[in-house]
C-alpha positions as CSV (number, residue, x, y, z in Angstrom):
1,X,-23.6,-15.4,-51.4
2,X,-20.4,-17.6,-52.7
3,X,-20.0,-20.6,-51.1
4,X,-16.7,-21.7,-52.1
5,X,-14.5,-24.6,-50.3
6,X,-12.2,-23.3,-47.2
7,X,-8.5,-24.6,-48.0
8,X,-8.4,-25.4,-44.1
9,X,-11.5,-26.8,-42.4
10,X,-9.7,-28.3,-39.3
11,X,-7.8,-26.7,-36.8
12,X,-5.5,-23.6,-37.2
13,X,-1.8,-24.5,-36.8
14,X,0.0,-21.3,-35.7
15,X,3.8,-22.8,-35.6
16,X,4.7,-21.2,-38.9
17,X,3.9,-17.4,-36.6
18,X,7.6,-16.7,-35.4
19,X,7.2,-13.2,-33.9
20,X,4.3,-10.8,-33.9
21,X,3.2,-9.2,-37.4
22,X,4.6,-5.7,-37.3
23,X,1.8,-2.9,-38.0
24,X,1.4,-1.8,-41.6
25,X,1.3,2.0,-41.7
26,X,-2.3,3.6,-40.9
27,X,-3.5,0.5,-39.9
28,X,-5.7,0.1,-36.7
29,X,-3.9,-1.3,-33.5
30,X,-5.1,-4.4,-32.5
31,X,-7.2,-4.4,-29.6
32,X,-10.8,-5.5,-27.9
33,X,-13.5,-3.2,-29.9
34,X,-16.2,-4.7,-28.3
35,X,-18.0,-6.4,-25.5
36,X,-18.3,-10.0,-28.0
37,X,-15.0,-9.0,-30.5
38,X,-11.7,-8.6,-30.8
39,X,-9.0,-8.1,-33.1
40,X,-7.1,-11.5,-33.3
41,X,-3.6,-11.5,-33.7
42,X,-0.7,-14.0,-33.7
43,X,-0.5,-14.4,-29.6
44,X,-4.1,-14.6,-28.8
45,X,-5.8,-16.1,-32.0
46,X,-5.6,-19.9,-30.9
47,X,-7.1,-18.5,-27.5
48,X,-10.1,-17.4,-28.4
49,X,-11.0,-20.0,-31.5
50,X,-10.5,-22.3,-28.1
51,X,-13.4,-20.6,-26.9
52,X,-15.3,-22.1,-29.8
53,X,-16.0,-25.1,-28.6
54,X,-18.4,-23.5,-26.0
55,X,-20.2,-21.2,-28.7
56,X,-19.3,-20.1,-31.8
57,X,-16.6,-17.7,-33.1
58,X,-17.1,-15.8,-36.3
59,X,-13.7,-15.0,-38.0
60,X,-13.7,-12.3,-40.4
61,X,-11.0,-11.5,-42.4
62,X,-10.6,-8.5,-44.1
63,X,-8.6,-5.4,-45.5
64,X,-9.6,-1.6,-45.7
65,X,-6.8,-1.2,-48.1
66,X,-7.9,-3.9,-50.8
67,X,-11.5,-4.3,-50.0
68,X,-12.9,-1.2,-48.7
69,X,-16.3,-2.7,-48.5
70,X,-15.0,-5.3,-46.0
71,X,-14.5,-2.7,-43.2
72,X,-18.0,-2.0,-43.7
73,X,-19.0,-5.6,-43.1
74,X,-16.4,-5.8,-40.1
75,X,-18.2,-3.0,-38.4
76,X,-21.9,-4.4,-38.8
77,X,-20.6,-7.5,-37.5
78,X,-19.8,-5.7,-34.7
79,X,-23.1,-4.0,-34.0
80,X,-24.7,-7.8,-34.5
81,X,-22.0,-9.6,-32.0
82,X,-23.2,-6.9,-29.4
83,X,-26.9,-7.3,-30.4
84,X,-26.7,-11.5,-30.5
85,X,-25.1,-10.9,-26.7
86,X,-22.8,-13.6,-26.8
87,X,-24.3,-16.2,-28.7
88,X,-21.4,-15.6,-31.3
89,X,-17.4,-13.9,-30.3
90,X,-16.5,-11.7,-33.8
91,X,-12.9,-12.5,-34.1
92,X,-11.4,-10.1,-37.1
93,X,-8.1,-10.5,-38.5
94,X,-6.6,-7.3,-41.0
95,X,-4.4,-8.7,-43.1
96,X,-2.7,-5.4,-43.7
97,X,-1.9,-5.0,-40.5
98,X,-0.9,-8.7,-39.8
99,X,0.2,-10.3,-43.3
100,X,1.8,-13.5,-41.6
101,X,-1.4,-14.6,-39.6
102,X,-3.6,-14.6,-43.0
103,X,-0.8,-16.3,-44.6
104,X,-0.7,-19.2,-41.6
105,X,-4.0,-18.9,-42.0
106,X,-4.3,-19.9,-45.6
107,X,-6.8,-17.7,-46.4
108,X,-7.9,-17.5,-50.3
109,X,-8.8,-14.1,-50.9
110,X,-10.6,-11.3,-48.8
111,X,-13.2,-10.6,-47.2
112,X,-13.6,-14.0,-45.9
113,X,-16.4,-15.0,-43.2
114,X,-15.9,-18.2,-41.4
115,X,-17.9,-19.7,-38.4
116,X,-15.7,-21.7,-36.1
117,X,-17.7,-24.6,-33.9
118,X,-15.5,-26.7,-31.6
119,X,-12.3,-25.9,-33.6
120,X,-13.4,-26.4,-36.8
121,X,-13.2,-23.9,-39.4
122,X,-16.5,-23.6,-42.0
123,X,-16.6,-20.8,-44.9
124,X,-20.2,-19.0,-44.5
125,X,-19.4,-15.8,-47.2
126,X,-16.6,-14.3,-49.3
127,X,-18.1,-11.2,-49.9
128,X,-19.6,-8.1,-48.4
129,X,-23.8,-8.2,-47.7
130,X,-25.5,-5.5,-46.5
131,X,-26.2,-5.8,-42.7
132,X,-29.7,-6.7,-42.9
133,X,-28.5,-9.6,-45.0
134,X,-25.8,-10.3,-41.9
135,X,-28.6,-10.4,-39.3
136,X,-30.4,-13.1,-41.4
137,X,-27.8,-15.0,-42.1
138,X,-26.2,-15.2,-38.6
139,X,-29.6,-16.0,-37.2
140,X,-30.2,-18.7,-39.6
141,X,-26.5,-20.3,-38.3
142,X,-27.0,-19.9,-35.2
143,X,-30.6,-21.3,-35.0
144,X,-29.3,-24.1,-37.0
145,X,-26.2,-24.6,-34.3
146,X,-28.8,-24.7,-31.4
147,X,-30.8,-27.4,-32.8
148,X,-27.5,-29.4,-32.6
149,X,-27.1,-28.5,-29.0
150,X,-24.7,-25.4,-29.5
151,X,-25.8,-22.7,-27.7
152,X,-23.3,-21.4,-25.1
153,X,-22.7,-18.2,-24.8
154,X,-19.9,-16.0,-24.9
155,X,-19.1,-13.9,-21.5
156,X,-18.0,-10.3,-22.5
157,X,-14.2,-9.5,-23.0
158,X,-12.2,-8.4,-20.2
159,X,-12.2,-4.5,-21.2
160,X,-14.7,-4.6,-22.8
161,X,-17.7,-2.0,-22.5
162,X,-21.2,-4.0,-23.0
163,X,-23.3,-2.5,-25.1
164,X,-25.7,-2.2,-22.0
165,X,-25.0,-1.3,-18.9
166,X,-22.0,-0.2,-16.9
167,X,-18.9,-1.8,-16.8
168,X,-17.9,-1.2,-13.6
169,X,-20.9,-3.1,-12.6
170,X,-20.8,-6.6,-12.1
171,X,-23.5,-9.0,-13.2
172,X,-24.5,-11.1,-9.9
173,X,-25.0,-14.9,-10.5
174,X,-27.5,-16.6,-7.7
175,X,-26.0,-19.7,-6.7
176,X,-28.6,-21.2,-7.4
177,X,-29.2,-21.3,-10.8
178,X,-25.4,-22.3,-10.7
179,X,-26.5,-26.2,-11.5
180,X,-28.5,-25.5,-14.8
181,X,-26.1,-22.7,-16.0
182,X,-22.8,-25.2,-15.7
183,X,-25.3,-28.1,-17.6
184,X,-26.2,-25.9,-20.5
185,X,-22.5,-24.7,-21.1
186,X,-21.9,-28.0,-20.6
187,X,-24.3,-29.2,-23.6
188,X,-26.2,-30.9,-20.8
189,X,-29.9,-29.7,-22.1
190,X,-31.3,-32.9,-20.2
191,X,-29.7,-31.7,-17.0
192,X,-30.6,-28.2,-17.3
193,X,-34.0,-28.8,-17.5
194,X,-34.1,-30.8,-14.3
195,X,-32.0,-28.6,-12.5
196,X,-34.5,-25.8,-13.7
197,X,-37.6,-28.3,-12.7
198,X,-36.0,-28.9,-9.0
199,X,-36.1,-24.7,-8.7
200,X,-39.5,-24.5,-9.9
201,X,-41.1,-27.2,-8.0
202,X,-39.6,-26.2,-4.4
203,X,-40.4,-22.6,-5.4
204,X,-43.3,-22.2,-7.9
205,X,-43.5,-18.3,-7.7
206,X,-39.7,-18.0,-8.8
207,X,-40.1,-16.6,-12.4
208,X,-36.5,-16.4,-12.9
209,X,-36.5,-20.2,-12.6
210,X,-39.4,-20.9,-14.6
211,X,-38.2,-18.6,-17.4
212,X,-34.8,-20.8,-17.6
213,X,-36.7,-24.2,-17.5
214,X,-38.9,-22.5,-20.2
215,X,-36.0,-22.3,-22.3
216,X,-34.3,-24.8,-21.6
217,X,-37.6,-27.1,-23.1
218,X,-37.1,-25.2,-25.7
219,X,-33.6,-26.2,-26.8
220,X,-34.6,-29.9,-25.2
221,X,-37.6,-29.9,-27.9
222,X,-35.1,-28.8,-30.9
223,X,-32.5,-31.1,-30.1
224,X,-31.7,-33.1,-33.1
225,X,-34.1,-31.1,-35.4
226,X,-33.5,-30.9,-39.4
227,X,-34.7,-27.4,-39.5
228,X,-35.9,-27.6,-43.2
229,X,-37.8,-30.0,-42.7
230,X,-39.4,-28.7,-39.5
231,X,-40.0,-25.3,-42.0
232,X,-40.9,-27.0,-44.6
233,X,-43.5,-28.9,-43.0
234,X,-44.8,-25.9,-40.9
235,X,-45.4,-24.3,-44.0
236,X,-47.4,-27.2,-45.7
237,X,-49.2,-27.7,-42.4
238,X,-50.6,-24.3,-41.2
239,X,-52.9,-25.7,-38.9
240,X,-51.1,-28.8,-37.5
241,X,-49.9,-27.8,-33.7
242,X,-47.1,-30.2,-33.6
243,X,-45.6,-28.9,-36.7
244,X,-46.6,-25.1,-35.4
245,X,-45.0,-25.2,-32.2
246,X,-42.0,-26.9,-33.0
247,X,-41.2,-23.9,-35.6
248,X,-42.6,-21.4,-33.3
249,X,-39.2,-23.1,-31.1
250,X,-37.1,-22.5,-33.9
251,X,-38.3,-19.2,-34.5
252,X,-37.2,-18.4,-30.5
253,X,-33.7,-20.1,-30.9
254,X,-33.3,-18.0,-34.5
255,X,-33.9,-15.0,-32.3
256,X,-37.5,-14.1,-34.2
257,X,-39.2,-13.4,-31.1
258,X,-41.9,-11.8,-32.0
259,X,-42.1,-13.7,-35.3
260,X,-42.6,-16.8,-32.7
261,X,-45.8,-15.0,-31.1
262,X,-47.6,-13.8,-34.5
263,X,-47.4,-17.7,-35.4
264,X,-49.0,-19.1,-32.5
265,X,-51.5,-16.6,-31.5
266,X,-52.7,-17.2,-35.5
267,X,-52.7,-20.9,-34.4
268,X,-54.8,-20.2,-31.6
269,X,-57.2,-18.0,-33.5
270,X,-57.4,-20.5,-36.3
271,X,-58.1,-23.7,-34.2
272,X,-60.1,-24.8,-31.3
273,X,-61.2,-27.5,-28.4
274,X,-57.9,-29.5,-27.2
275,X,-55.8,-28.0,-30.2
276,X,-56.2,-24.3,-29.3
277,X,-55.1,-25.2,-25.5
278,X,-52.1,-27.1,-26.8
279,X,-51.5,-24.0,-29.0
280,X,-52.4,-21.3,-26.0
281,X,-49.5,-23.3,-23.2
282,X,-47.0,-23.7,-25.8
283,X,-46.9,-19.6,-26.4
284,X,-47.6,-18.6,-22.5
285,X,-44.3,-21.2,-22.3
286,X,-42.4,-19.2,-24.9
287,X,-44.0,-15.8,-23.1
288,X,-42.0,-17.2,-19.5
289,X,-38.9,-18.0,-21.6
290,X,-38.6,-14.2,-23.0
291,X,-40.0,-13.1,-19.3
292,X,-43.2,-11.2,-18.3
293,X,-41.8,-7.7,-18.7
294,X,-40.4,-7.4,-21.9
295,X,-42.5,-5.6,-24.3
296,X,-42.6,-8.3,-26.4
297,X,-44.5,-10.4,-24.2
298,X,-46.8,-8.0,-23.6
299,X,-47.7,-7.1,-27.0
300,X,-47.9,-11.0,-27.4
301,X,-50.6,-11.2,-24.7
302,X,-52.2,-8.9,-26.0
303,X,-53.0,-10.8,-29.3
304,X,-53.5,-13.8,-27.4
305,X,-56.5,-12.0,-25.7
306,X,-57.9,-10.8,-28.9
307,X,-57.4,-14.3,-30.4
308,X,-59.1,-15.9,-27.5
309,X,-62.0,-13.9,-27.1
């Protein structure tokens, strides 16, 4: 994938947009396709880049009419934005159907994909992979975004349909998790894990609680990490816990949740005394942060019980 410098890595400056683009002939009409995208557009693009310095945006530009292929890629990055639930907004600009926004833009040539992080503008691809390729690359990003305490979430788009669910239905927020929600948007890891800690140690049997402090270690444990290094080193190290675990985080944050079991249950079959243990409450940790119900986890405790015994 090409790398090449973006002409305009700060901030977008939209004075040069007089009046909206007028619609080029056969064109799509702008509007939210998607619980986590939208169509951006001269009124509402510096809106939602705002929204970038909670999580990230992806901007993808791109034109049926000169690069066929690109509408492809737009459309996968739409089944991904809904799949990453939030952790990324897809923001897509057509520059045939609005010419002067590419141009204020400055954009080089199309497709372009850039991430957006707290206003700034980074190039991550200016051409058209195959989806597969997409999911790898946006989980690398984001994984690497996390570790430098990035990792709000997007809410969905006022009408907007998620892509599970009803959307007449109305997710309920318990109050009291309202403390360690507002400190991770916040960037607060620090403060989400004590708010998380205060839950769990009035209320012990409260999974929800220990599933958000679970997480919230996690991201406190990755704070600051060079993740090639931490890969690098797991893969020199096979049997080292520290190194393990700590990739075994990144493999959560990256989204590779099952990935994140295989690793450690292999620890625990390959080690013993002290170092199995260390390796056996590390994963039931990551088990509480995915939650006891999801077939994940229980597949994973499954090959902790074979490994075990």
């Amino acid at each position: 994938m090409s790398q090449q410098p973006f002409s305009r890595p700060g901030a977008v400056d939209l004075s040069a947009l007089k009046r909206p683009a007028q619609p080029a002939p056969g064109s799509r009409p702008a509007s939210t396709s998607g619980a986590y995208s939208v169509d951006l557009d001269d009124q509402n693009i510096q809106g939602h880049l705002e929204s970038s310095m909670n999580a990230p945006v992806l901007m993808a530009v791109y034109s049926p009419s000169q690069a066929p292929d690109s509408a492809r890629m737009v459309d996968d990055l739409e089944v991904l934005a809904d799949e990453f639930e939030g952790r990324f907004l897809l923001g897509k600009v057509d520059v045939d159907r609005a010419p002067q926004l590419a141009q204020a833009l400055q954009i080089p040539s199309v497709p372009l994909v850039a991430l957006v992080v707290q206003g700034r503008m980074m190039p991550l691809l200016q051409d058209a992979p195959p989806l597969e390729e997409l999911r790898g690359l946006i989980s690398q990003v984001l994984e690497q975004m996390a570790t430098q305490g990035v990792s709000g979430r997007h809410q969905p788009l006022a009408g907007a349909t998620p892509a599970s669910g009803d959307a007449s239905e109305e997710e309920y927020v318990d109050p009291r998790y309202a403390p360690a929600q507002s400190a991770l948007e916040a960037g607060d890891i620090d403060g989400a894990v004590a708010e998380y800690q205060k839950l769990v140690d009035a209320n012990p049997a409260d999974t929800e609680a220990a599933g958000g402090l679970a997480m919230a270690k996690v991201l406190q444990r990755t704070q600051g990490v060079d993740l090639n290094a931490a890969r690098a080193a797991a893969a020199e190290r096979r049997d080292d816990v520290a190194a393990q675990t700590l990739a075994a985080d990144l493999d959560m944050l990256g989204g590779h949740v099952e990935d994140a079991f295989a690793r450690l249950v292999d620890l625990v079959r390959r080690t013993s005394g002290d170092e199995r243990d260390q390796a056996r409450q590390h994963l039931l940790g990551l088990f509480a942060a995915v939650g006891n119900d999801d077939p994940r986890v229980l597949k994973g405790r499954q090959g902790l019980a074979s490994a075990l015994f």
